[in-house]
N, C-alpha and C positions, 0 to 999 in steps of 0.2 A: 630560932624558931621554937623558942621552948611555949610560948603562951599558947598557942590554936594549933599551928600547923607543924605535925611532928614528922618525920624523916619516913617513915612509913605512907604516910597523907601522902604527901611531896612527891612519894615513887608512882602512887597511883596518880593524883592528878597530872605528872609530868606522859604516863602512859596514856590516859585519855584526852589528853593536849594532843598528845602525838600521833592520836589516831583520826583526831578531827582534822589535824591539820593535813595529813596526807589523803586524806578523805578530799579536803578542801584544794587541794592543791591539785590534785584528780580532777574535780571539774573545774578550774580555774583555767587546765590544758585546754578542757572543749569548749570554750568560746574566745571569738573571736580578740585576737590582741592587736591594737593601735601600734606605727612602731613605733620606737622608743627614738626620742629628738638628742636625745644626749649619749646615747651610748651605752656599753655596757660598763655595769664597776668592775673598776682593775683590778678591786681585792676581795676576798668570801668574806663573808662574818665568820669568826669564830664560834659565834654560838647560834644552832638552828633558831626558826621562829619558835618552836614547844620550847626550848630550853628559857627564852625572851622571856616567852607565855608564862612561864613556873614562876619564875621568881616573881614578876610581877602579881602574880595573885597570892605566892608566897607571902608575898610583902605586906601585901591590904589583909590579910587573915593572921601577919604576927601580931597586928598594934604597938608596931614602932609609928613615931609623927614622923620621922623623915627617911627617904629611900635610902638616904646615903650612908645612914648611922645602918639600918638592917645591910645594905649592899655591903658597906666595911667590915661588920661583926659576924653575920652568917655565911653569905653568900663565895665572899677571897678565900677565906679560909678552909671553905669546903671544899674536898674533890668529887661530890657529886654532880657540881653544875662543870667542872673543867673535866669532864670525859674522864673521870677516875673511877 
């Protein structure tokens, strides 16, 4: 993330990620939900929607062309995004 988005950015955008999404998540309880035809998933994600959220905008604001080369060289390697 050395080009735009530097480790400091990151902490904040990943903290107002976090705020929208609990915010969002808050009223997403008070209305009404359809139920669900398939079930519930057997398994959690390992990583919340804000953490999704970071890296994904992390990614559009480093100017790599492809997710995969920033997802391999910044993202594995960090224990920011793995709860470290």
């Amino acid at each position: 993330m050395s080009t735009i988005v530097s480790r400091l950015d990151v902490t904040q955008i990943f903290c107002d990620i976090d705020d929208f999404c609990n915010q969002w998540n808050n009223l997403w309880q008070q209305v009404p939900q359809l139920p669900s035809m398939t079930g519930e998933r057997r398994s959690k994600s390992r990583m919340c929607l804000s953490e999704v959220m970071t890296i994904v905008i992390a990614f559009h604001g480093s100017g790599y062309r492809t997710f995969k080369e920033f997802y391999t060289l910044h993202v594995l390697p960090c224990e920011f995004f793995m709860g470290g």
